[in-house]
C-alpha positions in Angstrom: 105.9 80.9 81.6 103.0 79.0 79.9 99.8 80.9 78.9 96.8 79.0 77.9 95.1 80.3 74.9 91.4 79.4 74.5 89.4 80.9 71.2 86.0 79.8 70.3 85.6 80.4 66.6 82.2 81.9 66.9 83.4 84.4 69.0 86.3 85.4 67.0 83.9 85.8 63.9 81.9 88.1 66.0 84.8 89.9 67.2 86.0 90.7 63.6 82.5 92.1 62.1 82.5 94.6 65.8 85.9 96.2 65.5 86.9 96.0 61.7 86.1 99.2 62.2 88.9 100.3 64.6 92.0 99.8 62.5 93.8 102.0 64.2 93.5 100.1 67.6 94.0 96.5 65.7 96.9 97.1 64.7 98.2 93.6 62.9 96.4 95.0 59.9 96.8 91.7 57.9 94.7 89.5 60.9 92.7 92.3 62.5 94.1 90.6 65.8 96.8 92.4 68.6 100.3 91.1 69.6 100.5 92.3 73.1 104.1 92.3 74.8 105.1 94.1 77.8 108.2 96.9 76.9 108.5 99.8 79.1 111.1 101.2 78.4 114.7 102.4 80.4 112.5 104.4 83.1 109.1 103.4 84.5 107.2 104.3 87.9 104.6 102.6 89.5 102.3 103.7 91.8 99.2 101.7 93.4 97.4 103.5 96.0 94.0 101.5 98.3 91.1 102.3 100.1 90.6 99.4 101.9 87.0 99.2 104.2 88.7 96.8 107.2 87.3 94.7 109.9 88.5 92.4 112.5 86.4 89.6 114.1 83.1 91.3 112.6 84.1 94.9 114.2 84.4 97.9 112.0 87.5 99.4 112.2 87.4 102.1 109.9 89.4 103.0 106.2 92.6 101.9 105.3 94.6 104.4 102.7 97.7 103.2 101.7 100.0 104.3 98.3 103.1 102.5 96.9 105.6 104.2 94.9 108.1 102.6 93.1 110.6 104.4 90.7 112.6 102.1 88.6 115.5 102.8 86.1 117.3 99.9 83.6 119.8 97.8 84.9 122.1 97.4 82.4 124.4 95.9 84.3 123.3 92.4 84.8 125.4 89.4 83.8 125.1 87.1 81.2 124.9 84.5 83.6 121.7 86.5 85.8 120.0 86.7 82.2 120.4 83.3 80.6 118.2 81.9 83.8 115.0 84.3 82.6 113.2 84.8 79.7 113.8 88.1 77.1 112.9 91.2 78.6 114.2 94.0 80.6 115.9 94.7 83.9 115.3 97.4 86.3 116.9 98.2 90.2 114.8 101.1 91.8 113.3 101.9 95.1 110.0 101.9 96.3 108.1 104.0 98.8 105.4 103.2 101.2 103.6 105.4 102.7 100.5 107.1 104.4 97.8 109.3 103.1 96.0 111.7 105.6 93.4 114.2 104.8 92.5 117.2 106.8 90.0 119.8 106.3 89.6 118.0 102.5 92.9 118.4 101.6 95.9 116.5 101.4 98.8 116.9 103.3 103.0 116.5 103.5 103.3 112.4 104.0 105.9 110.8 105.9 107.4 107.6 104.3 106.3 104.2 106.0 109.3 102.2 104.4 111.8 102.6 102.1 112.5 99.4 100.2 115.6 99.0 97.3 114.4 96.2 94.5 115.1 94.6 91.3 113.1 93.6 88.5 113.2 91.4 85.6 110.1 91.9 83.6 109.9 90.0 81.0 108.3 90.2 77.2 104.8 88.4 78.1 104.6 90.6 81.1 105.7 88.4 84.3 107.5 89.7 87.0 110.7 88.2 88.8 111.2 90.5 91.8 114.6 90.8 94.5 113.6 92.8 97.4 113.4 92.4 101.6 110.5 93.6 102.1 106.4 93.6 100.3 107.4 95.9 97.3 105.2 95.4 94.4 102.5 93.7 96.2 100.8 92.8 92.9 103.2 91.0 90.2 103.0 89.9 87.1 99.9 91.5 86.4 99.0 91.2 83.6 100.4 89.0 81.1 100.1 88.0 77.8 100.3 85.0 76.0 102.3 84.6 72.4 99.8 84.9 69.6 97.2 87.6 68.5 94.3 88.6 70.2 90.7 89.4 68.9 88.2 91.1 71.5 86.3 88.6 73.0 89.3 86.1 73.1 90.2 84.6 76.8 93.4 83.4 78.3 94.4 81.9 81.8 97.8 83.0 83.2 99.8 82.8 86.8 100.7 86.1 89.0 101.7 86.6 92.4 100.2 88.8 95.6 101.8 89.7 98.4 99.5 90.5 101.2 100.6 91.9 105.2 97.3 92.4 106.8 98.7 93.5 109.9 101.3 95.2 107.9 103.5 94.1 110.6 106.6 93.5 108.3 105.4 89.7 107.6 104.5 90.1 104.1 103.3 86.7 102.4 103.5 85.9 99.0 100.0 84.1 97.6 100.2 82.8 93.5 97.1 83.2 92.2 95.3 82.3 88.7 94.2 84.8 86.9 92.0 84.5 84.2 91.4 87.5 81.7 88.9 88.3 78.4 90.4 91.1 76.0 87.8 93.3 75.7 88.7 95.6 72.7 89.2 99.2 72.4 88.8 101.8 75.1 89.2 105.4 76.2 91.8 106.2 78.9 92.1 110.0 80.0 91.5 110.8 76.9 93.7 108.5 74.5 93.5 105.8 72.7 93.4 102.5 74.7 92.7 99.0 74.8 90.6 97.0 77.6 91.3 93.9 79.4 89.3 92.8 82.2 90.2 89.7 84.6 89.5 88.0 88.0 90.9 86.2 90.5 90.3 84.5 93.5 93.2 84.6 96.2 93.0 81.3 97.9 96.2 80.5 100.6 96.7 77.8 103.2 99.2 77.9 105.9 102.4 77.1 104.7 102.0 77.7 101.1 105.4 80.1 101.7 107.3 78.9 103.4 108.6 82.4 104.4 105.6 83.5 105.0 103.7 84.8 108.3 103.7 81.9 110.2 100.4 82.7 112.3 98.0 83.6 108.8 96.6 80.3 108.5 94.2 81.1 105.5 92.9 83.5 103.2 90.3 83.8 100.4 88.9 86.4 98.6 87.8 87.4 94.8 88.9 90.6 93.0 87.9 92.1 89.7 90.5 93.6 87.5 89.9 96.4 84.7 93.3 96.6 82.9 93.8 99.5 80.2 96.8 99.0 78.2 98.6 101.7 75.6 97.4 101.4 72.4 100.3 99.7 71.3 99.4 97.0 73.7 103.1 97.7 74.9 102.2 99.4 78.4 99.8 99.4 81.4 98.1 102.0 81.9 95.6 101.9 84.6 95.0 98.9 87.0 91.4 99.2 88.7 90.9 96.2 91.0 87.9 95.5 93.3 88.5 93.6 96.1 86.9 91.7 98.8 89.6 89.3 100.9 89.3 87.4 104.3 92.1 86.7 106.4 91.9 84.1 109.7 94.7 83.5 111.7 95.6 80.9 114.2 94.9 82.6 117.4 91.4 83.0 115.6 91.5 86.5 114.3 89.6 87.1 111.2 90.3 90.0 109.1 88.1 91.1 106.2 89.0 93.7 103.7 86.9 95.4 100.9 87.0 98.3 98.3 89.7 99.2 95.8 93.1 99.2 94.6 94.2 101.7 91.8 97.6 101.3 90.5 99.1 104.0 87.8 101.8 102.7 85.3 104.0 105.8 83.6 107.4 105.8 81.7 108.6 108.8 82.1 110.7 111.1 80.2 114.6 111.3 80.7 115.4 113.2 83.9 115.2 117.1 83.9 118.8 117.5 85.6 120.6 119.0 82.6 117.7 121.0 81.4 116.8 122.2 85.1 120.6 123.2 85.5 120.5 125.8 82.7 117.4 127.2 84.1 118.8 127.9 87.4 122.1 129.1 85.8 120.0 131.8 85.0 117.6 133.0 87.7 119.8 131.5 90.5 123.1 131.3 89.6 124.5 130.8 93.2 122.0 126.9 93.3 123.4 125.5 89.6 126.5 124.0 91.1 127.4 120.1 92.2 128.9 119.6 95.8 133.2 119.9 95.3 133.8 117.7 98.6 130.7 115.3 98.9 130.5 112.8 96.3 126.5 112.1 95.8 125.4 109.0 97.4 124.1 105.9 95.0 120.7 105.7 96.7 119.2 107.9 99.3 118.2 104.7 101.9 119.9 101.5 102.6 118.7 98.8 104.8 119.4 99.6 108.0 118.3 103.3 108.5 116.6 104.1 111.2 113.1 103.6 111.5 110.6 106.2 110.4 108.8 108.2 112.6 104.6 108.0 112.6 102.6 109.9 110.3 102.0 113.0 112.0 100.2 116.8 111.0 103.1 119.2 110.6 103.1 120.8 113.7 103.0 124.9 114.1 106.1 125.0 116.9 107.7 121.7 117.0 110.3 122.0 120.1 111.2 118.7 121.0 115.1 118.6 122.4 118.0 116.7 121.3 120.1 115.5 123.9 122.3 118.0 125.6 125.5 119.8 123.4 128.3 118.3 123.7 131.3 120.8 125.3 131.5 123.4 123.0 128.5 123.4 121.3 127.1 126.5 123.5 130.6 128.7 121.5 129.7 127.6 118.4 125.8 127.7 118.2 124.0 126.0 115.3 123.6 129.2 113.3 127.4 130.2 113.7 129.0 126.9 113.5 130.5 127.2 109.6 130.1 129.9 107.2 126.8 130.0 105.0 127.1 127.8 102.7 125.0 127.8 98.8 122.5 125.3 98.1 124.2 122.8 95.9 122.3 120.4 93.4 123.0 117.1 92.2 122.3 113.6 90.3 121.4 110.8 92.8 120.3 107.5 91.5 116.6 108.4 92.7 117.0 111.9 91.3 117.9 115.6 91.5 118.9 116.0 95.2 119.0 119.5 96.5 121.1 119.9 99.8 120.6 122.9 102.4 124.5 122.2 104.3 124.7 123.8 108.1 121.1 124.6 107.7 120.7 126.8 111.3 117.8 125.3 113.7 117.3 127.0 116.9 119.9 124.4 118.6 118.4 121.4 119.4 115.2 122.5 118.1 113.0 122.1 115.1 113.0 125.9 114.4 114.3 127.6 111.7 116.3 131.0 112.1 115.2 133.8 110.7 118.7 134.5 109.0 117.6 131.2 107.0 114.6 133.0 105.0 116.9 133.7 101.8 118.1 130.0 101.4 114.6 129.0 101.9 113.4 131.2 99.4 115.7 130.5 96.9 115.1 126.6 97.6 111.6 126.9 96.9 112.3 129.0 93.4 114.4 126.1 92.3 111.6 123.8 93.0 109.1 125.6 91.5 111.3 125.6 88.1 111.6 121.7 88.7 107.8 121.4 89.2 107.1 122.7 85.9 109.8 120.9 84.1 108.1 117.5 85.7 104.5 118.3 86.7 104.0 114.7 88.1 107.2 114.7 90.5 106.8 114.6 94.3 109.5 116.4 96.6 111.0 113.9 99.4 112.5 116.4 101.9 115.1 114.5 104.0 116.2 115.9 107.4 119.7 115.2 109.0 121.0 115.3 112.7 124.7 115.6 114.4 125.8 112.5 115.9 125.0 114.1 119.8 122.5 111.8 122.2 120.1 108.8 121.9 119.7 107.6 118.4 115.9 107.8 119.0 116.2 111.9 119.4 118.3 112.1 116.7 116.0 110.6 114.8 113.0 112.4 116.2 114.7 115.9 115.6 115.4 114.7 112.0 111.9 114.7 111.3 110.6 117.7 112.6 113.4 119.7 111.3 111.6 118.0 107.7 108.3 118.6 108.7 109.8 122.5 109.3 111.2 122.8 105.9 108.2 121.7 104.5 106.0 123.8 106.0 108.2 126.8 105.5 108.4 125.7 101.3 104.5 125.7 101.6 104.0 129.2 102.9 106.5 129.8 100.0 103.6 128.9 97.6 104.2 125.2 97.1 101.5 122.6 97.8 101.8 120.8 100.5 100.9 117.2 98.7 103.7 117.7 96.8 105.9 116.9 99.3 107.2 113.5 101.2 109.5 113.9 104.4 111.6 111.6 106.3 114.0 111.7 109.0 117.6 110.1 108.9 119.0 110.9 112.2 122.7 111.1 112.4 123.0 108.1 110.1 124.0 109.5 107.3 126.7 112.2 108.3 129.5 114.1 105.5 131.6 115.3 108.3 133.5 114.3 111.6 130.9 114.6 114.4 134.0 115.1 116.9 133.9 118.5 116.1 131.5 121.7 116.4 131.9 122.6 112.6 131.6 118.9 111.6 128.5 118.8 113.6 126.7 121.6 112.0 127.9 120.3 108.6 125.9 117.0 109.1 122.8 119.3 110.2 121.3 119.6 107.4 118.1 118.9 104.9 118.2 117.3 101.4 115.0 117.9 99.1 115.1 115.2 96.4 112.9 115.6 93.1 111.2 112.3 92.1 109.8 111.9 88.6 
């Protein structure tokens, strides 16, 4: 990708009397310029969360809140081949998670995931993007870049990035290139550290047909938005991504949509995965959770396309009692809570993370209530998170609930999340905090054991709690 440089010699003399001072910051000692180039490293998670004021046809329609998290890990797998068609940098395969933000009472509650989307990424050296995915993860991409040769506050460049917008959010994401043009501002503060600025703008400008894969009913859209970018003082890493937004979207049926306010997006590399150093811990204070399943080989990534869709965002209710579908004969001599023996928690290494698993987890049958006889499990469950909470402060719990294979798929899958919404609420009267935590239901989509059979049944009842970081 071409970057156009443009440096008025005035402006650079200016620049170098201002921040000879900050050394430390400039560090290309011998110009008193900055080599930016994007390298995150073998772990990195993104996470962009909006508050979006929206409008249709001049009628207020209230807030928008939406977050994006997307947890990617090197892919050192690719083929020669797949690399020789993109420029030097690194890949990455990861997941990202949509989801919704409510607030109740001023505080933040449990979330249930939107969408679950599997990607890859090639990001390259100068900091664009090439992205594989179905769906609208990373809506904003190569953003920002860099070109090849020093910068000196004050110096301007002009570069290409990419937005993917769904208004509707109606699963027709479109993907709008946009030129961005940026002014390297010099050194900053971020949270505390060392930083440098960048600050940039754009104005998103689409016509019907521009992609061809696009919604075919968004006939235009236009907007501007304002970008302050703080990079590590390296100028190796995003740090923070602050962009204020105003966009306008008309449709062919006439519908006009207009959106205004913010979009933050967080940039992180985190440290290597707590597993081994979590394991030891529990080896001590819970002996009987430190152990990896014998008979269930852990699963490569916790969603694949083709899951069943995710229940609506919902409170946690106090008494969810929604029904399955009827037992199937036999069910009523082997109730839920009697169906296999107890069974320990067991913990494990997913792609995505540690993955905790409750097995033949007893529910009132065909309810979302927990037995009482479960109160031990539970407890111990939410010691282990605790322990993984302070080994990874910034980690979120995704708490997974499972079904049988018995009745409709859409009660399966219903029962699946209440019986996560339950586990949740009973970690959070176990002294967690309730925004920790994520929750989806799987239905009976995902089962370990032969659903012909009352034990195999209760074996596929069950809830996984996996640790993100």
């Amino acid at each position: 990708m071409v970057v156009r440089l443009r440096c008025i010699l005035p402006v650079l003399v200016v620049a170098r009397l201002l921040f000879s001072s900050v050394p430390s910051l400039l560090s290309q000692e011998s110009s008193g310029g900055m080599l930016f180039g994007i390298s995150p490293g073998d772990r990195m998670t993104i996470v962009t969360r909006s508050n979006l004021r929206i409008s249709r046809d001049g009628r207020y329609l209230g807030f928008r809140f939406g977050e994006e998290r997307v947890i990617l890990d090197e892919d050192q797998g690719v083929s020669l081949e797949e690399r020789r068609g993109l420029p030097p940098g690194t890949f990455y395969r990861g997941t990202a998670f949509r989801l919704s933000s409510t607030v109740r009472d001023q505080r933040l509650l449990a979330r249930s995931l939107d969408e679950v989307i599997p990607l890859s990424v090639h990001v390259s050296y100068d900091g664009t993007y090439s992205v594989s995915s179905p769906g609208q993860a990373l809506a904003v991409r190569s953003i920002p870049s860099f070109p090849d040769g020093e910068l000196f506050p004050g110096d301007v460049w002009e570069a290409f990035g990419e937005v993917v917008v769904d208004p509707f959010e109606d699963s027709l994401p479109t993907r709008v290139r946009v030129y961005i043009a940026y002014r390297f501002e010099g050194p900053a503060e971020y949270q505390g550290q060392e930083a440098l600025l960048v600050s940039a703008q754009y104005a998103l400008r689409y016509r019907s047909g521009d992609d061809r894969a696009g919604d075919p009913d968004l006939l235009q859209a236009q907007g501007r938005h304002r970008l302050q970018i703080y990079m590590s003082a390296d100028g190796r890493n995003p740090l923070f991504i602050r962009d204020t937004l105003e966009d306008q979207f008309l449709y062919r049926d006439g519908t006009r949509l207009d959106m205004s306010g913010f979009r933050l997006t967080f940039f992180d590399t985190p440290r290597p995965r707590t597993a081994g150093i979590l394991r030891e811990r529990l080896q001590e204070i819970l002996p009987g959770i430190a152990q990896s399943p014998g008979d269930h080989p852990p699963l490569e990534r916790p969603v694949v396309p083709g899951d069943q869709p995710l229940a609506e965002e919902s409170p946690l209710p106090e008494d969810p009692l929604r029904p399955e579908a009827p037992l199937l004969p036999g069910d009523q001599l082997l109730p839920e809570d009697q169906a296999v023996p107890e069974e320990r928690i067991t913990l494990e290494e997913t792609d995505l993370g540690l993955r905790f698993t409750l097995p033949a987890i007893r529910f009132v049958a065909n309810q979302a209530v927990i037995l009482p006889e479960e109160g031990d499990r539970l407890q111990q469950l939410a010691q282990a998170l605790e322990e993984a909470w302070k080994l990874s402060p910034q980690g979120t719990f995704l708490v997974v609930g499972h079904t049988a294979d018995v009745g409709t798929p859409e009660g399966q899958q219903r029962l699946s999340v209440e019986r996560a919404q339950a586990i949740v609420r009973e970690l959070t009267r176990r002294g967690l905090a309730e925004d920790r935590f994520l929750y989806q239901g799987r239905g009976a989509s995902e089962p370990r054991a032969d659903n012909a059979t009352a034990q195999g049944r209760a074996v596929n009842r069950r809830v996984e709690v996996y640790l993100l970081e």
